[in-house]
Structure formats: structure tokens, C-alpha cells
PDB file of N, CA, C and O in Angstrom:
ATOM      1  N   UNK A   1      15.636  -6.740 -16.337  1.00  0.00           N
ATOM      2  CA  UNK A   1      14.546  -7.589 -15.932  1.00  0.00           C
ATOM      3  C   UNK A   1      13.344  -7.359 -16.839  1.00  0.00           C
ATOM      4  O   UNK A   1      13.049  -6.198 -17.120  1.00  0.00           O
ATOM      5  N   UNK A   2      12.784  -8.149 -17.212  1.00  0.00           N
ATOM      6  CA  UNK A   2      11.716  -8.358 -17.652  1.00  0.00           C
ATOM      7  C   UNK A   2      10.665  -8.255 -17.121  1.00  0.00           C
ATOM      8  O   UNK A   2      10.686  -8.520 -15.919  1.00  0.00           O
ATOM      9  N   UNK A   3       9.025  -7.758 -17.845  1.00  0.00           N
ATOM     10  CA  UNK A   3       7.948  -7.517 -16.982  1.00  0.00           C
ATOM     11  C   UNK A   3       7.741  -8.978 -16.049  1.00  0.00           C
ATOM     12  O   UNK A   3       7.690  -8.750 -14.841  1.00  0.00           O
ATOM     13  N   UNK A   4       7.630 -10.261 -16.391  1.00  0.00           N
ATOM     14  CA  UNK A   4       7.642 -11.209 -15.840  1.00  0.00           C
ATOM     15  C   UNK A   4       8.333 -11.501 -14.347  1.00  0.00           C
ATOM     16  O   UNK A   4       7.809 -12.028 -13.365  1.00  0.00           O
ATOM     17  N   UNK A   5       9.659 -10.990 -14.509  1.00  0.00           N
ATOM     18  CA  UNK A   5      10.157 -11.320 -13.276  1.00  0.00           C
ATOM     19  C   UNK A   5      10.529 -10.186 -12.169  1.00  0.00           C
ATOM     20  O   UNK A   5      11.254 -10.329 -11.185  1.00  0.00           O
ATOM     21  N   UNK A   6       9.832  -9.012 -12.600  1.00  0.00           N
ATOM     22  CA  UNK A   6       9.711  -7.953 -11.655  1.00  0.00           C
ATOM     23  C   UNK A   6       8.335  -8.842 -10.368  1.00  0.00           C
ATOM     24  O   UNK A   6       7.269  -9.458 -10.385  1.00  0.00           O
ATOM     25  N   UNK A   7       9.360  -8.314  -9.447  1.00  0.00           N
ATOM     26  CA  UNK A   7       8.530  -8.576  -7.776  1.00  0.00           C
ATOM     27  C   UNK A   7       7.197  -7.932  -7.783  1.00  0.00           C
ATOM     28  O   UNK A   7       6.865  -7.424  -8.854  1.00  0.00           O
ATOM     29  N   UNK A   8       6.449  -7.864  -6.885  1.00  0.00           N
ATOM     30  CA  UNK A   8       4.967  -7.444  -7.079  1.00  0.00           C
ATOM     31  C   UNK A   8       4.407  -7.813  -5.400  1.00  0.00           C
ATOM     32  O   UNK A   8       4.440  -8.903  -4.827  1.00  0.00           O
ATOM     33  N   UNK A   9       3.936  -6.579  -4.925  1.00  0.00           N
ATOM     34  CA  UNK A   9       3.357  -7.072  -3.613  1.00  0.00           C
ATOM     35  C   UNK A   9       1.852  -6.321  -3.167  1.00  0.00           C
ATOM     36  O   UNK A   9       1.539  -5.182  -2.818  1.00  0.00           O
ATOM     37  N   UNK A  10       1.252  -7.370  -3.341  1.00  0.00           N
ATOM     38  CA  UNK A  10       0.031  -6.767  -3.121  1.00  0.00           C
ATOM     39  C   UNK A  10      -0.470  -6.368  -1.436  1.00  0.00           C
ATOM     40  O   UNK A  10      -0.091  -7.014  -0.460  1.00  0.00           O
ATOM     41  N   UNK A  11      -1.428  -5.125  -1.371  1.00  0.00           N
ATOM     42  CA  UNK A  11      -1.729  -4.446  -0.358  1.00  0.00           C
ATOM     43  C   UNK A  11      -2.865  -4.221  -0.074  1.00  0.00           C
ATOM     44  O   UNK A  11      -3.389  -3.520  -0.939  1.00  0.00           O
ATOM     45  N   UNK A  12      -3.847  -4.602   1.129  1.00  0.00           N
ATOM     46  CA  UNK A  12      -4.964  -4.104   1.162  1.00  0.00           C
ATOM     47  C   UNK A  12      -5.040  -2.890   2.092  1.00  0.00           C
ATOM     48  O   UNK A  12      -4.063  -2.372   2.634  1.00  0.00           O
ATOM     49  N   UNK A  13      -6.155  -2.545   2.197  1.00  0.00           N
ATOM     50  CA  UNK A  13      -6.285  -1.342   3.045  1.00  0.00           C
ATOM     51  C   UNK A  13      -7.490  -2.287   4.096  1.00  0.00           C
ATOM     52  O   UNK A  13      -8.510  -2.901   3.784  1.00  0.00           O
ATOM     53  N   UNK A  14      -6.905  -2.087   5.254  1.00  0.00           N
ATOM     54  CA  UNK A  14      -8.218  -2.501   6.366  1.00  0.00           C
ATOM     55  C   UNK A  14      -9.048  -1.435   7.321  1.00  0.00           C
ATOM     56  O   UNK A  14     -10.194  -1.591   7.740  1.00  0.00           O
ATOM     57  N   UNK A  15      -8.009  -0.104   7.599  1.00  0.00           N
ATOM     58  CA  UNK A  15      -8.806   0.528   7.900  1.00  0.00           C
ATOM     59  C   UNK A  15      -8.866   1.571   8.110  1.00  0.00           C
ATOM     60  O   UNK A  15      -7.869   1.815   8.790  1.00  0.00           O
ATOM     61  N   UNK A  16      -9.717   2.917   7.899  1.00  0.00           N
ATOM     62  CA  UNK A  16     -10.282   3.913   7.307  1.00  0.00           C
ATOM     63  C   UNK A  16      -8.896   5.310   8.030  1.00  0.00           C
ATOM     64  O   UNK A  16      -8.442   5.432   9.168  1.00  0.00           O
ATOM     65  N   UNK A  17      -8.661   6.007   6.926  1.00  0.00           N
ATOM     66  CA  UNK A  17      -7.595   7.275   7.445  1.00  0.00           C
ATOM     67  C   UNK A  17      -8.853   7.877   7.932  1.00  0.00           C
ATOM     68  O   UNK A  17      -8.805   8.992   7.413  1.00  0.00           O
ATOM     69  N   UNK A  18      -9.390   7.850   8.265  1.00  0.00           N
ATOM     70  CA  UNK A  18     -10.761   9.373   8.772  1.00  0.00           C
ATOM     71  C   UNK A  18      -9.736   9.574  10.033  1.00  0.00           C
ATOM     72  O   UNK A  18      -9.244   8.490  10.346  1.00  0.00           O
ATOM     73  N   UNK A  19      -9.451  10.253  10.537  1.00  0.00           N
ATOM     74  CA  UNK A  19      -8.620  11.167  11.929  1.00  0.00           C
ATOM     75  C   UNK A  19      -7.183  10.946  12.024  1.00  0.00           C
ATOM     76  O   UNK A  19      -6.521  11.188  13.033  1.00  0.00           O
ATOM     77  N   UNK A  20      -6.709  10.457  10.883  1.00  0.00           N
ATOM     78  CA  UNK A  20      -5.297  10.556  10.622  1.00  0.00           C
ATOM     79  C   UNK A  20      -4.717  11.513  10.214  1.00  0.00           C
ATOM     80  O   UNK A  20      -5.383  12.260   9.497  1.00  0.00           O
ATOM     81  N   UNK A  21      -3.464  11.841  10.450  1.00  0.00           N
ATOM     82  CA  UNK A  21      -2.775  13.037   9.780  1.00  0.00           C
ATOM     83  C   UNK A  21      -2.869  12.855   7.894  1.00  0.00           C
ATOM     84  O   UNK A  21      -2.938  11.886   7.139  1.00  0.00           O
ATOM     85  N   UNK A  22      -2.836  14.044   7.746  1.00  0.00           N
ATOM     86  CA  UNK A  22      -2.357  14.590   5.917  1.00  0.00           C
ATOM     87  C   UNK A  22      -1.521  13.742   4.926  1.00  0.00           C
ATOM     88  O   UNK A  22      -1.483  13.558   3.709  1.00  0.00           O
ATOM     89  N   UNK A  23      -0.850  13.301   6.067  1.00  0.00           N
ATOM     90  CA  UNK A  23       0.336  12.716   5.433  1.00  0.00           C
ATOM     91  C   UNK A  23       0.407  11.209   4.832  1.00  0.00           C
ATOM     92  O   UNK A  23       0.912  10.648   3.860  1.00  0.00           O
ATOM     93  N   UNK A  24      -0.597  10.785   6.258  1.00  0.00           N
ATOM     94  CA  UNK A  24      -0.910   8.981   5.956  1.00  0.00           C
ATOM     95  C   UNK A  24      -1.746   9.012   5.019  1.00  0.00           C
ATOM     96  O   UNK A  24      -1.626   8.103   4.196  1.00  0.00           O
ATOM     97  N   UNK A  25      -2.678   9.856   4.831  1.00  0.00           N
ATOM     98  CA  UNK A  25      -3.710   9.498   3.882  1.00  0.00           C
ATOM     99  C   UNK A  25      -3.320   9.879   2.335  1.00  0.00           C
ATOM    100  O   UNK A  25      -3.972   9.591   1.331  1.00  0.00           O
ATOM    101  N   UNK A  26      -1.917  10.701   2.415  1.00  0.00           N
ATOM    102  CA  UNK A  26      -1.870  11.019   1.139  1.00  0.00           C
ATOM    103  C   UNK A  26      -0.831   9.366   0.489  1.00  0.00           C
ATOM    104  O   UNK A  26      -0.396   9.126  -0.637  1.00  0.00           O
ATOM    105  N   UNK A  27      -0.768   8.664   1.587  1.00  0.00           N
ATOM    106  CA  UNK A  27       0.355   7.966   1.400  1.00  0.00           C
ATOM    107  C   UNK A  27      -0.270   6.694   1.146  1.00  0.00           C
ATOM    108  O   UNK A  27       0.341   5.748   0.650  1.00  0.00           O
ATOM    109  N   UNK A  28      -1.992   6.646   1.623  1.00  0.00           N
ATOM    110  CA  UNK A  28      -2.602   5.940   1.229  1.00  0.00           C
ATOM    111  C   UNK A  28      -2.792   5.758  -0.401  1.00  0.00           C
ATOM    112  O   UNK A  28      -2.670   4.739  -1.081  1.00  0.00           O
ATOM    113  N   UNK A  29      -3.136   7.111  -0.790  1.00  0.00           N
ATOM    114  CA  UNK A  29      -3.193   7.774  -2.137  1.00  0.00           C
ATOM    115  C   UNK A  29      -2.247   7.292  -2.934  1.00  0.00           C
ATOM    116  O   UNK A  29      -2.461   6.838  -4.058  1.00  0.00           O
ATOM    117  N   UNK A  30      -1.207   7.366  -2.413  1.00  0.00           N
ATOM    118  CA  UNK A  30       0.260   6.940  -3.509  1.00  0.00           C
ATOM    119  C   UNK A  30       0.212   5.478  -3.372  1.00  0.00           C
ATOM    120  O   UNK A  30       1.003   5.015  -4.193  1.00  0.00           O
ATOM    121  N   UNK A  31      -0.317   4.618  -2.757  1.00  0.00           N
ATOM    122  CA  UNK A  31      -0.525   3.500  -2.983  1.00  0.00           C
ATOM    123  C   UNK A  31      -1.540   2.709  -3.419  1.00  0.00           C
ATOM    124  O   UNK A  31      -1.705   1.489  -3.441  1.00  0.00           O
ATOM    125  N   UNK A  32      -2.284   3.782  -3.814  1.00  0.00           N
ATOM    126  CA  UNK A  32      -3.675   3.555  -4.682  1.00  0.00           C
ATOM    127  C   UNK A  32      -4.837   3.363  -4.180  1.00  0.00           C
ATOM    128  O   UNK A  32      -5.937   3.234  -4.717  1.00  0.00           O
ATOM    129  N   UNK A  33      -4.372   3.349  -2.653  1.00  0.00           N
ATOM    130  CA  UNK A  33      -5.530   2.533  -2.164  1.00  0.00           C
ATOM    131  C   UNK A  33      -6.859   3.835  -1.590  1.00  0.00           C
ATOM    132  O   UNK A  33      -6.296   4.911  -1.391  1.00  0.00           O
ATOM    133  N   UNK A  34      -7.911   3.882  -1.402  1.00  0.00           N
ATOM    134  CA  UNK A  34      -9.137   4.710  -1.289  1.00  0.00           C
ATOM    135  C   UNK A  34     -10.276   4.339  -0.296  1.00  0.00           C
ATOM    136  O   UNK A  34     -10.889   5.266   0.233  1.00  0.00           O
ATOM    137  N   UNK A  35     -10.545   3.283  -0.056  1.00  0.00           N
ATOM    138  CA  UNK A  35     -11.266   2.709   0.480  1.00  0.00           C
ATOM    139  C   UNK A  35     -11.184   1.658   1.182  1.00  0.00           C
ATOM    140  O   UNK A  35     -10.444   0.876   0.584  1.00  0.00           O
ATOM    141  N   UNK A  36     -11.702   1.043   2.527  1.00  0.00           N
ATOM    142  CA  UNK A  36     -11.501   0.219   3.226  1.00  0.00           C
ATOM    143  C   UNK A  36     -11.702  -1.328   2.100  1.00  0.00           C
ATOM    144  O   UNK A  36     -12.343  -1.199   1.057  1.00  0.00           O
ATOM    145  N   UNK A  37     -11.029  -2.821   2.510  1.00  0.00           N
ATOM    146  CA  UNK A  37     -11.140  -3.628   1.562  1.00  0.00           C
ATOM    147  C   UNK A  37     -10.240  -3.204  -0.091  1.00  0.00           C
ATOM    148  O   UNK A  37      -9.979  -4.294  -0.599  1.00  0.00           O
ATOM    149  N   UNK A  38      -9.832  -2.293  -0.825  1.00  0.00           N
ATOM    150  CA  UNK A  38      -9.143  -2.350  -1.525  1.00  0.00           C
ATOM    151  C   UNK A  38      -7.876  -2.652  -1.630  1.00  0.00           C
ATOM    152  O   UNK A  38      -7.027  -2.376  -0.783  1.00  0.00           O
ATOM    153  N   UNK A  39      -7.703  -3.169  -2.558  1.00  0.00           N
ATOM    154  CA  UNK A  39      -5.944  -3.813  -2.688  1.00  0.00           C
ATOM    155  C   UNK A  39      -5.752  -3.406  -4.163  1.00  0.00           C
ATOM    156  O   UNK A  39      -6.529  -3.610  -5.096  1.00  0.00           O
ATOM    157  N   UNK A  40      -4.642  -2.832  -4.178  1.00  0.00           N
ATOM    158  CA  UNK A  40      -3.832  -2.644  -4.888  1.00  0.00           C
ATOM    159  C   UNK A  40      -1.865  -3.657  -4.707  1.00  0.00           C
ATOM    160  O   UNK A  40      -1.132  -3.944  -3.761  1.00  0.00           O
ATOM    161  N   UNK A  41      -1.791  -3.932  -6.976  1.00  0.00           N
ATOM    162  CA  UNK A  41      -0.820  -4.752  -6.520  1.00  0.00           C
ATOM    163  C   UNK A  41       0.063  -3.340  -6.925  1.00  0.00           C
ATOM    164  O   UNK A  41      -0.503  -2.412  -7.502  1.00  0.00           O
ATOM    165  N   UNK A  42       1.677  -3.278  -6.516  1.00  0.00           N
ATOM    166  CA  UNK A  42       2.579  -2.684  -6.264  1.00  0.00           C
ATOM    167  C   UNK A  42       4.016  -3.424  -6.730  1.00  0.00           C
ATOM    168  O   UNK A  42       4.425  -4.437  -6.162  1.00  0.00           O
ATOM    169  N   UNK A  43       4.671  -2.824  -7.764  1.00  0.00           N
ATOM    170  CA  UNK A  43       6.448  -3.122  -7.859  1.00  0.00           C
ATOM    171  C   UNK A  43       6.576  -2.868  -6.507  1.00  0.00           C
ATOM    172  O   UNK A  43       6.281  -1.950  -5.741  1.00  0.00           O
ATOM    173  N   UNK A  44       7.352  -4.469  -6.411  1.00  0.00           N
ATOM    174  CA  UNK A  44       8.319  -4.245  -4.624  1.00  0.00           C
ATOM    175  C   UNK A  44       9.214  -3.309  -4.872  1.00  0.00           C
ATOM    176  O   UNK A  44       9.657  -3.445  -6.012  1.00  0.00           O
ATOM    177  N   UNK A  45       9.687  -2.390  -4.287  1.00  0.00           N
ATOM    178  CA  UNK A  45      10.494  -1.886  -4.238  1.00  0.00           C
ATOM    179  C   UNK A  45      10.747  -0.721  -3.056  1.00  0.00           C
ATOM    180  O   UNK A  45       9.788  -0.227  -2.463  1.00  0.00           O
ATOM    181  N   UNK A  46      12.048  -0.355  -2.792  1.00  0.00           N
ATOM    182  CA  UNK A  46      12.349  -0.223  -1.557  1.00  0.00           C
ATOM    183  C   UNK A  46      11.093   1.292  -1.088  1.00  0.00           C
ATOM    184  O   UNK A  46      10.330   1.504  -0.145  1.00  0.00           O
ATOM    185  N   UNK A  47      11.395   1.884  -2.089  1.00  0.00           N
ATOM    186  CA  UNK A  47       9.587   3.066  -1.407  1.00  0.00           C
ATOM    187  C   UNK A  47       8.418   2.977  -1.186  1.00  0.00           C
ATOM    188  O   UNK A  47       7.693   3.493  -0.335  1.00  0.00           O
ATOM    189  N   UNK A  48       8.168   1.974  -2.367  1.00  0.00           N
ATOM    190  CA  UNK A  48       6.897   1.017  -1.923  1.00  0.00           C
ATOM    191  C   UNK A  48       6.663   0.464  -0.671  1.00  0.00           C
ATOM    192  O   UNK A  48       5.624   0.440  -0.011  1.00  0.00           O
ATOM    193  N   UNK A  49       8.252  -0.169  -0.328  1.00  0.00           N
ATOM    194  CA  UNK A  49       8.092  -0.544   0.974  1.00  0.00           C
ATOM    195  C   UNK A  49       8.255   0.198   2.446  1.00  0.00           C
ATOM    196  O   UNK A  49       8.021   0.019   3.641  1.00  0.00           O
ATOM    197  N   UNK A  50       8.847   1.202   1.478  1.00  0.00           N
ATOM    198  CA  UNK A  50       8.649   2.425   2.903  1.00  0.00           C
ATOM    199  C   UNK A  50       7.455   3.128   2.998  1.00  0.00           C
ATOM    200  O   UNK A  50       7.034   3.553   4.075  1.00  0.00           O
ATOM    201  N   UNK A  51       6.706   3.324   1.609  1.00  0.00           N
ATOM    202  CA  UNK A  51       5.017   3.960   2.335  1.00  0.00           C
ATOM    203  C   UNK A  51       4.483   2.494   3.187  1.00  0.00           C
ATOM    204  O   UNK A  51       4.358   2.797   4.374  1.00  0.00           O
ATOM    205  N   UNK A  52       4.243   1.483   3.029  1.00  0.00           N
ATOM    206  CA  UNK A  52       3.424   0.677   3.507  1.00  0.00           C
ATOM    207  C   UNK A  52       4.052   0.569   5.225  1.00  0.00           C
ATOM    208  O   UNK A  52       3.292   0.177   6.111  1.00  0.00           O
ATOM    209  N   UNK A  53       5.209   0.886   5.472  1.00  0.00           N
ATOM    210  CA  UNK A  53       5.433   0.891   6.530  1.00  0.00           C
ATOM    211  C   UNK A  53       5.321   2.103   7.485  1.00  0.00           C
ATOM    212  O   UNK A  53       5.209   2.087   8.711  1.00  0.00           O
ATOM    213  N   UNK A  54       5.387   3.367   6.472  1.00  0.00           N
ATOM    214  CA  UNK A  54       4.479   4.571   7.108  1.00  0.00           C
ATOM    215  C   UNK A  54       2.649   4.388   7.583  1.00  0.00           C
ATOM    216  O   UNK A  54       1.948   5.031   8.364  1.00  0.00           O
ATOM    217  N   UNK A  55       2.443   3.531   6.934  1.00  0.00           N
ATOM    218  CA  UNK A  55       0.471   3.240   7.068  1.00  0.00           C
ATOM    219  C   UNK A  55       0.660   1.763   7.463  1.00  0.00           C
ATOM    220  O   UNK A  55      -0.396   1.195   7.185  1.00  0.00           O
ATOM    221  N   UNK A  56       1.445   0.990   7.932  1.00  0.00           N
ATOM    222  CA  UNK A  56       1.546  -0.176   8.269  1.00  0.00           C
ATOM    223  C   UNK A  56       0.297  -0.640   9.332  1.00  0.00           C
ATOM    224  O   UNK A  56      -0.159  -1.744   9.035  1.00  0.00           O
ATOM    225  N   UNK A  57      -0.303  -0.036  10.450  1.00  0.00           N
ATOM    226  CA  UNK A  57      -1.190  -0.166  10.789  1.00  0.00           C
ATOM    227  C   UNK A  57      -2.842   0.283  10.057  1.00  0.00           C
ATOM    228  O   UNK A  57      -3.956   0.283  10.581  1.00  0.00           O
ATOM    229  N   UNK A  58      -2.509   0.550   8.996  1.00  0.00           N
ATOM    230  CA  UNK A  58      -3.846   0.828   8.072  1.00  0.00           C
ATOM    231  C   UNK A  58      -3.875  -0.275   7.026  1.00  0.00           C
ATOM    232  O   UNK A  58      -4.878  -0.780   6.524  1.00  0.00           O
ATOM    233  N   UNK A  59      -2.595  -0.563   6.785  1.00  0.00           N
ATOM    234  CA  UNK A  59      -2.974  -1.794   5.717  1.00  0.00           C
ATOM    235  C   UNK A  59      -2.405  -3.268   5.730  1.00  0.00           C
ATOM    236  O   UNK A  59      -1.542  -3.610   6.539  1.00  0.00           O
ATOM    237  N   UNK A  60      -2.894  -4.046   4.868  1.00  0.00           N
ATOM    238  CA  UNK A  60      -1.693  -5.663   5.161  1.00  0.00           C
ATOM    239  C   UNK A  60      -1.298  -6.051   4.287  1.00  0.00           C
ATOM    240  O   UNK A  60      -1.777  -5.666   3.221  1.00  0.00           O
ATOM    241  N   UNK A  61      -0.651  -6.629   4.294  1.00  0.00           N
ATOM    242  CA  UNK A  61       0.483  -7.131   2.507  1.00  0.00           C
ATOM    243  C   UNK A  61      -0.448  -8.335   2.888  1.00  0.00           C
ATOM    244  O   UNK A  61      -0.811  -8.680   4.013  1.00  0.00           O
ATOM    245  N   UNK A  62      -0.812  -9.017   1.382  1.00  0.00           N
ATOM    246  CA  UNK A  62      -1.636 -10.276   1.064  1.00  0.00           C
ATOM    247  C   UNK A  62      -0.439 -10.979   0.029  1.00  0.00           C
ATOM    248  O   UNK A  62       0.269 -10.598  -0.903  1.00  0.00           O
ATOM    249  N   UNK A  63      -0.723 -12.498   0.953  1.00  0.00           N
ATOM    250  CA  UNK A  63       0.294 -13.111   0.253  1.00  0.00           C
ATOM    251  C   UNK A  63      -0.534 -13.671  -0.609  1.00  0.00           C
ATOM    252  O   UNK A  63      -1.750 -13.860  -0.580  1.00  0.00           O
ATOM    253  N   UNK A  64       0.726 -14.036  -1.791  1.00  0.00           N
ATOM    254  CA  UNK A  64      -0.290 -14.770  -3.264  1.00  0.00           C
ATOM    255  C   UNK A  64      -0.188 -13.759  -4.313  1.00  0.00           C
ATOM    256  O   UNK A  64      -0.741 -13.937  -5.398  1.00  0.00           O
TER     257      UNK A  64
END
């Protein structure tokens, strides 16, 4: 595959790890994200899609 037709799913962060465990926030980290309102885009892929579903209530996939 080519850079072109690699998948891509973008992620925002809506809201803040402050009193979350170690783990979500580091997982925030691996998905780039830092701050409430940031999005980071992401290769789909199947770990990608397993952190976002570990922090699934912290962040939202944005379509587009």
C-alpha cells in the first residue's frame, strides 16, 4: 500500500484524564493527544483501535 491509500482516523480528546488511572492517560499519550479539544490523525489500525477504545469515553473519532 501506498502512503495514499493507507486508512487514517482522526481523534479528538473531549475530556480531561485529571482523576483517571496511569494507564488511560498514558494511552492518551500514545495517541498524541494532551489536551482537551486536540485531535490527532492516526493509521487505522487494529491498536490504534484498541487504545481509543481503552479511553473511548475521553475521546471521539471525527468523521472527515
Amino acid at each position: 500500500m501506498t502512503t495514499a491509500q493507507k486508512k487514517t482516523v482522526t481523534v479528538e480528546q473531549t475530556k480531561s484524564p485529571i482523576g483517571r488511572p496511569a494507564s488511560q492517560r498514558q494511552t492518551l499519550r500514545g495517541l498524541g493527544l494532551d489536551k482537551v479539544g486536540r485531535q490527532s490523525v492516526l493509521e487505522d489500525t487494529p491498536a490504534v483501535r484498541g487504545m481509543i477504545a481503552t479511553v473511548a469515553h475521553l475521546v471521539r473519532v471525527v468523521e472527515g
